[in-house]
N, C-alpha and C positions, 0 to 999 in steps of 0.2 A: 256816752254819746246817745242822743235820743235819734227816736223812729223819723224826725222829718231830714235831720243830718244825715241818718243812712240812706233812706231814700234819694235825698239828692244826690250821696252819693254813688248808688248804681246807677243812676241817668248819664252823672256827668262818665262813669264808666261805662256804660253802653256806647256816647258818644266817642269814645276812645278806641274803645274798641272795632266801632266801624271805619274809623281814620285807619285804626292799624291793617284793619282788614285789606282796607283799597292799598297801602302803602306795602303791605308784608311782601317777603319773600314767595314765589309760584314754583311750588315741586311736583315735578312733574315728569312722567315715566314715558321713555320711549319702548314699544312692543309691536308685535307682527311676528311674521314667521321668520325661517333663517334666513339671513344672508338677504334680506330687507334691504338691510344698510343703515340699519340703527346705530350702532358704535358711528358710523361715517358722517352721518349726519350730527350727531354733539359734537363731533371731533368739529365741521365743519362753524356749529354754532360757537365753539369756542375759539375759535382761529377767526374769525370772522369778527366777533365781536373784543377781539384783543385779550381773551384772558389763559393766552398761553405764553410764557415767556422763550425766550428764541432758544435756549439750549436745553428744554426740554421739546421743542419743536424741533431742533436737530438732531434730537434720537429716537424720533420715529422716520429717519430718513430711508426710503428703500429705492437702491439703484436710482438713484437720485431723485425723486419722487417721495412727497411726504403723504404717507399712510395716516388717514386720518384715523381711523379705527382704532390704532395704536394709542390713540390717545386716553381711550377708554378702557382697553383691556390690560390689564395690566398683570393678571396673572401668566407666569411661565406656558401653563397649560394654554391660555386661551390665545397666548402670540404663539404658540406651534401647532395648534390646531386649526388655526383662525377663524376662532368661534368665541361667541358671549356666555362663558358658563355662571358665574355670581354678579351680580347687581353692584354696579360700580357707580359712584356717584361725585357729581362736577358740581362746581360754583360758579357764576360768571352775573356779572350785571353790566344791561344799560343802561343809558341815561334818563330812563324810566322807570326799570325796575330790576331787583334781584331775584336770582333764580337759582333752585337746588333741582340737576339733573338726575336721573338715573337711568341708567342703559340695563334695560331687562335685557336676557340672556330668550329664542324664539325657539331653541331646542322645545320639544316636546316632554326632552326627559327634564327638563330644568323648570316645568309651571311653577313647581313650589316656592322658586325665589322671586317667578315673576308675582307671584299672588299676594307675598311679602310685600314687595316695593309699591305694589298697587292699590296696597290696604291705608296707607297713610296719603296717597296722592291727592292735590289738587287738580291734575289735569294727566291725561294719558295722549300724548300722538301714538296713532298705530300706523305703522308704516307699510303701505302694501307696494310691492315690488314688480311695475308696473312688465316686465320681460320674462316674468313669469306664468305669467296670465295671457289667455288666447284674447288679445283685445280687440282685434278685429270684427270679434260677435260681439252682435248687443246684450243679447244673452248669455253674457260668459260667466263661469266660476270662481267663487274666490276661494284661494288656499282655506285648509281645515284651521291652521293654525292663525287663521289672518281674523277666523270667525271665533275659534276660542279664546284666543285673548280680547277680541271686542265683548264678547261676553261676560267674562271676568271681572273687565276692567266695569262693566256694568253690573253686573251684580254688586259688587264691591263700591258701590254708588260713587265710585268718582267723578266728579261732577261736571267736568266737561272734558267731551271726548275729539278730539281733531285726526280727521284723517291724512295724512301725508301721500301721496303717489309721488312713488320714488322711480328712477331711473329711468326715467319720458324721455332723455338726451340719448338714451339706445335705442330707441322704436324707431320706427322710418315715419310715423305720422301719430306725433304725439298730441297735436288735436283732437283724432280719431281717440288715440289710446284714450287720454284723459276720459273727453265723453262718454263714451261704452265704460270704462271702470268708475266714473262719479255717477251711472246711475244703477249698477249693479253693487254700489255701495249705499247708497241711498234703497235700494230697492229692500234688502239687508237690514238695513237700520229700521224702516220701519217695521219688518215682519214681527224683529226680536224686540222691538218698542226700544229703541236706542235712539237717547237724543243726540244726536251729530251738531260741537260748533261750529266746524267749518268743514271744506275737502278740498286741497288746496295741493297743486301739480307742483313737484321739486324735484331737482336735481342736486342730489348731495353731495356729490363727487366734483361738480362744476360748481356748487356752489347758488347756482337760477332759483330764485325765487324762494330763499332761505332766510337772508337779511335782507337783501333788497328785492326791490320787487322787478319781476320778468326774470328775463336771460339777460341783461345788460341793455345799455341805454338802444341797442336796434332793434330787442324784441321786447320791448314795453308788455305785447297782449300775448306770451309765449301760451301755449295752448290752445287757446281760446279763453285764458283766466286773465281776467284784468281788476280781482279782489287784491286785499294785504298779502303780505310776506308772513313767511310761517310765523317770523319772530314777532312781527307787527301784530297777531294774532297774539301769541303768548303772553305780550305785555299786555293787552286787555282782558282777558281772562281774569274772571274773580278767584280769588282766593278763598278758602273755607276755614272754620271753624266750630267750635262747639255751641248747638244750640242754646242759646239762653232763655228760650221761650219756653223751652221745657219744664216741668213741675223739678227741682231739686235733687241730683241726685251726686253722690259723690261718693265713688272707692277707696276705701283706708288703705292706705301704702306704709305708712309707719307710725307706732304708736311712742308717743315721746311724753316721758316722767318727768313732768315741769316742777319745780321748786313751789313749795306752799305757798299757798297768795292768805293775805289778809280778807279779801272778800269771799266771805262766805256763799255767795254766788257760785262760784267760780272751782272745776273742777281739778283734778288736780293732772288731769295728763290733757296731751295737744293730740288731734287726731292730723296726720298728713295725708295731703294727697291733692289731686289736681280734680277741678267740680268737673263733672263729665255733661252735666245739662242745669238747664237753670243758673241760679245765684244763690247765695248764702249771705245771712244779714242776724247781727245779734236779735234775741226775740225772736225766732222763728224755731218752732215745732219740727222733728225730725223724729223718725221712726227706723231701729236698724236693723238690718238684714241679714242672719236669716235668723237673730234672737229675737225681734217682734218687739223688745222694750221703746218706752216713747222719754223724751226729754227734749229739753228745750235749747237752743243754741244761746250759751253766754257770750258766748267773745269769737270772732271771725278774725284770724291777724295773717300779714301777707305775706310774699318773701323774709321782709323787711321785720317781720315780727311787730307791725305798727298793724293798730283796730281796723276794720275797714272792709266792706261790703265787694263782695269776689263774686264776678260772674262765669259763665260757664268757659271751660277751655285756659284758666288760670288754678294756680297754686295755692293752696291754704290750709294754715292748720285751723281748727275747729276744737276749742274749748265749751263742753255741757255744761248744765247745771247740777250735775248730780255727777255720782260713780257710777256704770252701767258697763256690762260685759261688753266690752268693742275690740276685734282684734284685728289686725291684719288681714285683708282679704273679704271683712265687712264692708257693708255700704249704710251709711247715712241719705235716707230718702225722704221728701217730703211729708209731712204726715198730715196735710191737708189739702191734699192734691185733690184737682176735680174731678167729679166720677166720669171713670172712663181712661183721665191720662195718667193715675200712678202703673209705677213699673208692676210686672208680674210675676209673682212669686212662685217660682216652678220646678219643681221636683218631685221627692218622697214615690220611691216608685210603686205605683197598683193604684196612685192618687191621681197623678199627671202627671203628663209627658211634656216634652219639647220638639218641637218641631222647625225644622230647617232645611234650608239647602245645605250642600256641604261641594267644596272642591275637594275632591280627594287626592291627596298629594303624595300617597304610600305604594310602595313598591309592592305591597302585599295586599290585595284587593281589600273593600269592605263589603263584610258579611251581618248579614241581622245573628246577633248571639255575643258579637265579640266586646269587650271590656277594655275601656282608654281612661288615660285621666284625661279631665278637661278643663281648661283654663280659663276661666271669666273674670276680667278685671285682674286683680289679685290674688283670689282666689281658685283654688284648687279643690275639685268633685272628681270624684269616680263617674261615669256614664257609661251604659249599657247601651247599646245600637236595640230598638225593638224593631223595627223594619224598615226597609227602604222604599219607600211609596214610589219610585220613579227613577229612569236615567235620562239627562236632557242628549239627547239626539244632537248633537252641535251642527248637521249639516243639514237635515230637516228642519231644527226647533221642538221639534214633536217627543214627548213625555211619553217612554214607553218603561215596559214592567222590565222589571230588572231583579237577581238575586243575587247580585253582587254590584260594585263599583269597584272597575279598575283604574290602572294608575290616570291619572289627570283627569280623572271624568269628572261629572257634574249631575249631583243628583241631589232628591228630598228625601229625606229618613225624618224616623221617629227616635225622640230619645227616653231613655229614663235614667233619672238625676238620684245618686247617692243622698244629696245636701239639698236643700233648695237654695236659690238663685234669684237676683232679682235680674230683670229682663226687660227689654224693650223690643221692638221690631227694628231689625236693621235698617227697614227703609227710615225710623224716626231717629235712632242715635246708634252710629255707628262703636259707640263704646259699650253699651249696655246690649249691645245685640253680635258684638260679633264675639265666637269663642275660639278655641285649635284643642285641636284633638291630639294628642301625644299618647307614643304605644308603651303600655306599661312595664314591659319587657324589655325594648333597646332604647327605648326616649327617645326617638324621633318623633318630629314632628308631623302627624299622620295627613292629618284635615284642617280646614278652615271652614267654621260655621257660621252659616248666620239666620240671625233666629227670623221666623217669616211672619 
């Protein structure tokens, strides 16, 4: 296949790929603090939009009264508790579009699963729970946990974030409510630089201005809101994927011993794995990571095992020209990327560091000294904590000195890398920039990094 065939064919792929984009499935996490009414509200989007069948809708029956919540929780524990402890996830589509839910759990003790569910999202509602909060000031507070997970969920660059105000049908003057909470919400977003798609008043439990818009056909302008319906927002919402503007970069997941080929081109194993940035096209230069040899891409093939030019956020295996030490947990990177955007190669400790924010998801604080393995791509490094330059204040904003990170906090450390590492800025690729820290002793999952 020559260079103008492949050519056309990542364009006529690029075009596919933006079809698939506007067309794809919207996953998308519900969060806030407890007892929000997160579970209440999917429960409500799925009853609502028909994707519960009647006899699993008659066994969330209580004292005659169907339990929306129920519909989500489905662990033992979290129906006797009734609380969201692990991240539960729903299907449902309109006649617009498909959607994969997930209902984060708002305990404080459970960030760790929310920060999970958040790391893959297209879109986050955070649900703030309108009877919780003194609304009647204009100056009022918002819950800690209502500002950590909008945090989170920004850091974590998910890219559009929707406020929900829940239970306005229990305030005596949920005009007043809304106003005073959308502009202490608003006032919020701008401090911590949080771009906000919407803030949009609901009622989950009644169902007002969830799928359709208002409280029913006699309160059309129910708060004083007279935008879309939460759902009418979620189907326009873009969908995300992997850059393909990116210089080339791709994680080996599996190395596979193909059968001898007649062309002497052509190398004798397949590299798998899915491109994390960029595109991949026969004839193109690659350099890998962290053994520094260079070679050339012969053959680019797809699911399908057929030739053919893979751009970022798809599957491919990748046949070189040569034999070259590549294993599991290596990266194939551009080797003529422009100065300035190839990934960064960082480790060898007393040489460089790494530098991040970090969620800290561990029960046992973090200290500068302590030793995790840590996980990038495929691969696995030892990392050494060299200091903690900061803990983020969640109720100020304000970076102060810190000697430790406790559980769920949010802070900037330095790292130093057993191995080196190729690397991007999490704000550029969220694959190449984000890691988890795991404790070498119980294997739990400690932190979630991301490189700054």
């Amino acid at each position: 296949m020559n260079t103008t065939t492949l050519v056309a064919d990542v364009e006529d792929c690029t075009l596919a790929t933006d079809q698939n984009d506007r067309e794809s499935a919207l996953k998308f996490i519900t969060c806030g603090s407890v007892d929000d009414g997160k579970s209440t509200l999917i429960g409500r989007l799925l009853v609502d939009s028909r994707a519960v069948l009647q006899d699993h809708l008659a066994g969330v029956q209580r004292s005659g009264e169907t339990d929306l919540a129920l519909l989500t929780d489905g662990l033992s524990a979290e129906r006797e508790q009734g609380i969201t402890i692990d991240v539960a996830y729903r299907y449902f589509a309109t006649g617009r579009r498909k959607f994969i839910i997930g209902d984060a759990p708002g305990h404080e003790q459970y960030t760790r699963n929310m920060v999970t569910a958040a790391s893959s999202a297209d879109a986050a509602v955070v649900l703030v729970d309108a009877t919780k909060l003194d609304w009647r000031q204009p100056a009022l507070e918002l819950l800690v946990q209502t500002r950590r997970h909008s945090l989170l969920v920004n850091l974590l660059r998910v890219p559009s974030i929707v406020f929900a105000v829940n239970k306005l049908d229990a305030v005596d003057d949920p005009a007043l409510a809304f106003t005073h909470i959308n502009a202490a919400l608003r006032a919020f977003a701008e401090s911590a630089d949080i771009t906000v798609q919407a803030i949009v008043p609901v009622s989950a439990l009644k169902g007002w201005n969830v799928v359709e818009r208002g409280a029913g056909a006699e309160h059309p302008g129910w708060c004083g809101y007279v935008g879309a319906s939460l759902l009418e927002i979620l189907e326009q919402l873009p969908g995300t994927g992997a850059d393909p503007t990116l210089p080339f970069a791709f994680p080996v997941q599996w190395v596979e011993k193909s059968a001898p080929s007649s062309d002497a081109a052509l190398g004798r194993r397949v590299f798998w794995g899915r491109v994390a940035a960029g595109g991949v096209q026969a004839g193109q230069s690659v350099t890998v990571m962290p053994g520094g040899q260079s070679a050339t891409v012969a053959q680019v093939l797809d699911h399908a095992r057929e030739a053919k030019a893979i751009l970022a956020g798809h599957s491919a295996g990748i046949v070189l020209d040569r034999e070259i030490d590549v294993s599991r947990g290596d990266w194939l990177l551009a080797h003529d990327a422009p100065d300035g955007d190839d990934a960064t190669a960082t480790g060898h400790e007393g040489q460089s560091s790494l530098s991040a924010t970090v969620a800290w998801m561990d029960d046992v604080p973090l200290v500068a000294g302590r030793v995790y393995w840590a996980l990038h791509g495929h691969r696995w490094v030892k990392a050494r904590v060299k200091r903690i330059v900061h803990r983020l204040n969640v109720n100020t904003l304000a970076e102060e000195d810190a000697s430790e990170l406790a559980p769920n906090a949010i802070g900037h450390v330095e790292l130093a890398l057993q191995q080196p590492i190729a690397t991007r800025p999490y704000a550029q690729s969220r694959t190449m920039g984000s890691m988890v820290l795991v404790d070498t002793a119980t294997h739990k999952t400690a932190g979630a990094l991301l490189v700054r």
